[in-house]
Phi, psi and omega in degrees: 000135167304115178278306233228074170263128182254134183218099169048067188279132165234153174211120168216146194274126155067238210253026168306141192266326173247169213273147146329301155224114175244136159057046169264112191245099178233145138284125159258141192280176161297161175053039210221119167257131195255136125277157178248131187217159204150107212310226160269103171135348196299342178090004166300263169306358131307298189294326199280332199273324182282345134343284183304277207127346158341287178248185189238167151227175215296313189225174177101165154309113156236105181262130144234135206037047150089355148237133173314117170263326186237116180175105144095209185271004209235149187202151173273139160322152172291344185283350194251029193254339194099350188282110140293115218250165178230118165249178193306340183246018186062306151083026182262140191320043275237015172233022137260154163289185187273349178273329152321312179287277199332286189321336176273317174271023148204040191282356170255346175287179186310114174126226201232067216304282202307355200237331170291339189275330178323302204283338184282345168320287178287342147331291192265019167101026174231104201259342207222116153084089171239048139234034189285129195274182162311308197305323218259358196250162197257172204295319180289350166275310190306320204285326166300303187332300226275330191286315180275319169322331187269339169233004165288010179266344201050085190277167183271337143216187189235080201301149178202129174276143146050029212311340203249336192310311166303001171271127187258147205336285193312353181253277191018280184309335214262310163291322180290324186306290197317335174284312171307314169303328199284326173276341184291319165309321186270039171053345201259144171332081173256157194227113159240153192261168171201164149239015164239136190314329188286318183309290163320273227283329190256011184244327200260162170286307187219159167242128181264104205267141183260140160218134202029017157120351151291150175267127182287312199218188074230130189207205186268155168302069027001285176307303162300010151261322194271307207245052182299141197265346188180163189288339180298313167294315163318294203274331152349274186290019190113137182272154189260118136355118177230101170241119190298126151208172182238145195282200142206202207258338191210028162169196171222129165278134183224155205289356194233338133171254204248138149246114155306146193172111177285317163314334157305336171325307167308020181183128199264015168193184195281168214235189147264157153221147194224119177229121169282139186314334195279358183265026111244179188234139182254142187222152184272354170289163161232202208085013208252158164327276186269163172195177182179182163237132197292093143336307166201170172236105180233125172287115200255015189082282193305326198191165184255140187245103202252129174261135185235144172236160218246178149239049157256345176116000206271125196279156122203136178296098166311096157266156166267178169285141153268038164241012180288136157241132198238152173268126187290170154084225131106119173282144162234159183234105194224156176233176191236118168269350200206091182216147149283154157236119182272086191323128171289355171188000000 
């Protein structure tokens, strides 16, 4: 069921000759965590403040839980929309403790403001010393402080700038799991921006990719890695291989050589073939479909990335194992198990 609706939403700033966000229209379900993703300028941290109520935009809809939040020049406050927001620097008080910060956003509810900022506390893991300054705490705690303060109002959903981005490399995953966990335990609707893929692709349910202010694509990371809708969305997530051929009755030539294929038969000029590096294999035989010579080799620990040239100089990139030792310039021989084909014009 739908929380969260957008319907042709557009925003430009001042005398900007293009829009921020032109013409985005999505749904979010209940319990659905979305990133919104998308390089700097992508129109991402725009759609998240007209969400929030931050900003207004020229035209369109925003419905949440089933009320017109936007629609036309007329909007509900932002205090009064229900949103919780995480911004990127947190934003926390620094002259309260942290049981203090939770405790400032819901010092007018019902109950037992303080005994509720408790439980929301030990909610995201922080069980000890709530009389603890910002300062005294490293960046993944404060970023909880800031995660129960956004949700102890129990809001209908929940916005995050950038959530991870103040995090260095060794926390990052460590975090991402325990944030993703903490909202899928409390149910609530969440929405975040990010510009790295790692973020998007191991936290979120589905992703929306943004570019100069259109929205491109949005589905589960699977689909959006495997069925990219345009190269934009494709190279996203890492680039992909465009190797120029030509069809015949039983395969296609290519500069590195030959592929058996029936499906080439289906086409009457040249074509692409799109590939990600891990859809092919590199083999030490010869007699293999392709073959080039190695260029460069580069080591990520987990796997290896082999650049094979052509000989005209034209790359395409392999992954591997990391215990293959490979020679640069040294001819190789590798095929391909997995390419789309694309008319080359």
């Amino acid at each position: 069921m739908s929380i969260l609706s957008l319907r042709r939403i557009n925003k430009k700033y001042g005398q900007a000759k293009v829009f921020a966000v032109n013409e985005v229209s999505f749904d979010v379900e209940e319990g659905e965590i979305l990133a919104l993703v998308g390089e700097s300028g992508s129109g991402k941290t725009t759609l998240l403040r007209l969400i929030a109520g931050l900003e207004h935009p020229d035209d369109g809809t925003i419905s949440l839980a089933g009320q017109v939040i936007v629609q036309g020049k007329e909007s509900v406050p932002p205090h009064d929309r229900k949103v919780g927001m995480v911004f990127q620097d947190y934003a926390l008080f620094p002259h309260l403790t942290i049981l203090e910060n939770v405790t400032f956003g819901i010092a007018k509810s019902k109950g037992n403001p303080e005994q509720l900022a408790k439980d929301t506390l030990k909610l995201v893991g922080l069980t000890e010393d709530f009389k603890k300054y910002p300062h005294q705490l490293s960046g993944g705690q404060q970023q909880r402080v800031a995660l129960a303060r956004a949700i102890a109002p129990n809001p209908r959903i929940l916005l995050m700038d950038e959530p991870f981005s103040n995090l260095d490399a060794m926390l990052k995953d460590q975090v991402r799991e325990e944030i993703r966990q903490i909202i899928k335990k409390t149910g609530i609707t969440a929405i975040f921006v990010t510009h790295d893929t790692k973020d998007a692709l191991s936290t979120a349910d589905r992703i929306a990719i943004l570019h100069k202010g259109y929205l491109q694509q949005i589905d589960i990371p699977k689909n959006l890695y495997e069925t990219p809708v345009n190269p934009y969305v494709a190279n996203f997530f890492g680039k992909r291989n465009e190797l120029l051929a030509t069809p015949s009755e039983d395969g296609f030539y290519t500069s590195f050589g030959f592929i058996t294929d029936l499906e080439a038969k289906k086409y009457k000029r040249q074509v692409k073939l799109l590939f990600r590096p891990e859809h092919g294999e590199v083999v030490q035989r010869e007699g293999q479909q392709l073959s080039g010579k190695i260029v460069k080799v580069s080591y990520f620990g987990s796997h290896q990335l082999v650049k094979i040239s052509d000989d005209e100089g034209f790359r395409v990139t392999i992954r591997t194992n990391p215990g293959r030792i490979f020679d640069e310039v040294e001819r190789t021989f590798f095929y391909l198990w997995k390419y789309d084909i694309e008319e080359a014009f």
